[in-house]
MDAnalysis code that builds the backbone (N, CA, C; Angstrom):
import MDAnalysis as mda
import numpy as np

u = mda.Universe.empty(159, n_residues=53, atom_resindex=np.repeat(np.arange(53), 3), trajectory=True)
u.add_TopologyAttr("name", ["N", "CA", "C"] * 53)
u.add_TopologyAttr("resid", np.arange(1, 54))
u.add_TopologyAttr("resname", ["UNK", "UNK", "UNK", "UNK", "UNK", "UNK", "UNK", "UNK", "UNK", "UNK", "UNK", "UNK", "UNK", "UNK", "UNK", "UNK", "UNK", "UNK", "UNK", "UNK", "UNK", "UNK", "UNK", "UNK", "UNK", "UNK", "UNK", "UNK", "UNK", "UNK", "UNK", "UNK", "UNK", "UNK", "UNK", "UNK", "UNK", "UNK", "UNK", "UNK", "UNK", "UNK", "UNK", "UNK", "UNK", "UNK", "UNK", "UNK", "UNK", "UNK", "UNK", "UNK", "UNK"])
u.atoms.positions = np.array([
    [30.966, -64.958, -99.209],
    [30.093, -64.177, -98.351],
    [30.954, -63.150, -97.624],
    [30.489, -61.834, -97.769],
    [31.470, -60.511, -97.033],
    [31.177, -60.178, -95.772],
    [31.575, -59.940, -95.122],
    [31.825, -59.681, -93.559],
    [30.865, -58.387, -94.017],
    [29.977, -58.430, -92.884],
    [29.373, -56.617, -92.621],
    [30.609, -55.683, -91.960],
    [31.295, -55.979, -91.271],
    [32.004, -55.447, -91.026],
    [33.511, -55.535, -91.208],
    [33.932, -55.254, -92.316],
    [35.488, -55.910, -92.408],
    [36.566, -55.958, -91.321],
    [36.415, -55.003, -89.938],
    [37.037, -54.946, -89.072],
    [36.760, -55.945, -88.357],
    [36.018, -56.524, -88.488],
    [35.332, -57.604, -87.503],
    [36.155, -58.947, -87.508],
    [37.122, -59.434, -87.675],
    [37.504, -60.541, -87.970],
    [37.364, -61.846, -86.508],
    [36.448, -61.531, -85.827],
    [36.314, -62.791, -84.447],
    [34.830, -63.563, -85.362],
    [33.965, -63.322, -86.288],
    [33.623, -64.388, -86.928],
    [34.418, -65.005, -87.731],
    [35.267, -64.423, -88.422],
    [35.846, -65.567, -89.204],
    [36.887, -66.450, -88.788],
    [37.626, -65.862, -87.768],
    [38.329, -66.205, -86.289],
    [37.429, -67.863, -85.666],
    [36.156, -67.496, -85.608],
    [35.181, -68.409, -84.936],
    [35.155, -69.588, -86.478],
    [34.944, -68.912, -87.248],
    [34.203, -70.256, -88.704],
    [35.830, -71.303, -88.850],
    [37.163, -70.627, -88.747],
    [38.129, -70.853, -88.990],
    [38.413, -72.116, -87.851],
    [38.330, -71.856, -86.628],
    [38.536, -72.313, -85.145],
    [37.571, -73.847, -85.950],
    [36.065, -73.609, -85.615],
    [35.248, -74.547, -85.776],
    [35.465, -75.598, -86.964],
    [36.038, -74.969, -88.190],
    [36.405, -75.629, -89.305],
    [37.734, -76.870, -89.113],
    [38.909, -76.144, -89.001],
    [39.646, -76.854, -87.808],
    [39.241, -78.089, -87.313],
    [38.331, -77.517, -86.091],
    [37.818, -78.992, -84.962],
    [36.982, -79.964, -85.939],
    [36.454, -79.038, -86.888],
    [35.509, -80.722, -87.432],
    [36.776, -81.569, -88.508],
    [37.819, -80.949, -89.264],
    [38.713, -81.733, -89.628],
    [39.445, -82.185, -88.741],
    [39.922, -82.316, -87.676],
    [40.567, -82.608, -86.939],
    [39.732, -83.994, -86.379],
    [38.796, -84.095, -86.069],
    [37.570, -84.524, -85.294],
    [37.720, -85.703, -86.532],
    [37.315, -85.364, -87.745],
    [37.116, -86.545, -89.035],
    [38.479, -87.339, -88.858],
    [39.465, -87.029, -88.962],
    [41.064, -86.883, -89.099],
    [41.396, -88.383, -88.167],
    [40.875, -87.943, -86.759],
    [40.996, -88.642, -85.700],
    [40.029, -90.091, -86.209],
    [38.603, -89.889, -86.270],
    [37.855, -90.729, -86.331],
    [38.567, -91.929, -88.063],
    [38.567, -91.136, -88.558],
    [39.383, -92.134, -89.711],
    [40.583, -92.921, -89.309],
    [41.237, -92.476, -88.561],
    [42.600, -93.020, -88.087],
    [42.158, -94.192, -87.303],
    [41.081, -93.792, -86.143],
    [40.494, -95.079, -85.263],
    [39.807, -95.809, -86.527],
    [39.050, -95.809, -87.577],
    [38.702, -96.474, -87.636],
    [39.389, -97.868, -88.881],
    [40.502, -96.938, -89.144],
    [41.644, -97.636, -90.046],
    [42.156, -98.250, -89.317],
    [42.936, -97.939, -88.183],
    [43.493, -98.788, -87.378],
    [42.419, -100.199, -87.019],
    [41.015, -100.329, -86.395],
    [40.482, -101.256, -86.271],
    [40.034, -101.965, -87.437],
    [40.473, -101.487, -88.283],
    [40.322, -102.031, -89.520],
    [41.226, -103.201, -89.724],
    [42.385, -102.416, -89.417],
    [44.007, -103.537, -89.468],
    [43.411, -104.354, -89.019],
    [43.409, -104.032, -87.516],
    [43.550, -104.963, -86.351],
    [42.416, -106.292, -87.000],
    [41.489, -105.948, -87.545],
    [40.530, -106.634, -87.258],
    [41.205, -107.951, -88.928],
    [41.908, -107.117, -89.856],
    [42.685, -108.055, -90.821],
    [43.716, -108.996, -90.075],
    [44.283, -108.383, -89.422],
    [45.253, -109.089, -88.748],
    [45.234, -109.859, -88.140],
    [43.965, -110.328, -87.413],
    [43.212, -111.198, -86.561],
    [42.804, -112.394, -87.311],
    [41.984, -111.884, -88.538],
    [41.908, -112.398, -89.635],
    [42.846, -113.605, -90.153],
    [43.867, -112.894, -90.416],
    [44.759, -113.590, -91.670],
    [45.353, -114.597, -90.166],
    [45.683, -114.283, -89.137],
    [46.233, -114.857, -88.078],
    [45.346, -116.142, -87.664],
    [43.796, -116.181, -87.665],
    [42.417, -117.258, -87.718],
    [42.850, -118.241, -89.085],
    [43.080, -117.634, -90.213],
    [42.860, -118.481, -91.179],
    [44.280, -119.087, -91.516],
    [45.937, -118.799, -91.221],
    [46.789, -119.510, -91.204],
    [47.096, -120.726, -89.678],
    [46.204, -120.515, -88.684],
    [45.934, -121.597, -87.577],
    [45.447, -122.614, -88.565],
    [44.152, -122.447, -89.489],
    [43.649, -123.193, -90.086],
    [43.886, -124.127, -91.543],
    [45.047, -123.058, -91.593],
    [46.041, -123.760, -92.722],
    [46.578, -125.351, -92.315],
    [47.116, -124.757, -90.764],
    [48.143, -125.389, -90.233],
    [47.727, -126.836, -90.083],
])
């Protein structure tokens, strides 16, 4: 899609910025939710070798 105005570059400035924050935003949210992921294995495997024992 072409700019109406090729001088104009503060929309694509803006789509670029916004594009950014939503990877960044996913980026973050994957990380939290990998990490509670661990945590929640780790808890796990830590419950079921008590029960070994």
């Amino acid at each position: 899609m072409a700019n109406s105005n090729p001088n104009d570059t503060k929309i694509e400035q803006q789509r670029s910025e916004s594009a950014k924050a939503a990877l960044e935003s996913q980026t973050e949210n994957n990380h939290t939710e990998n990490s509670e992921a661990a945590a929640d294995r780790l808890v796990d495997n830590l419950e079921n070798e008590k029960k070994d024992k």
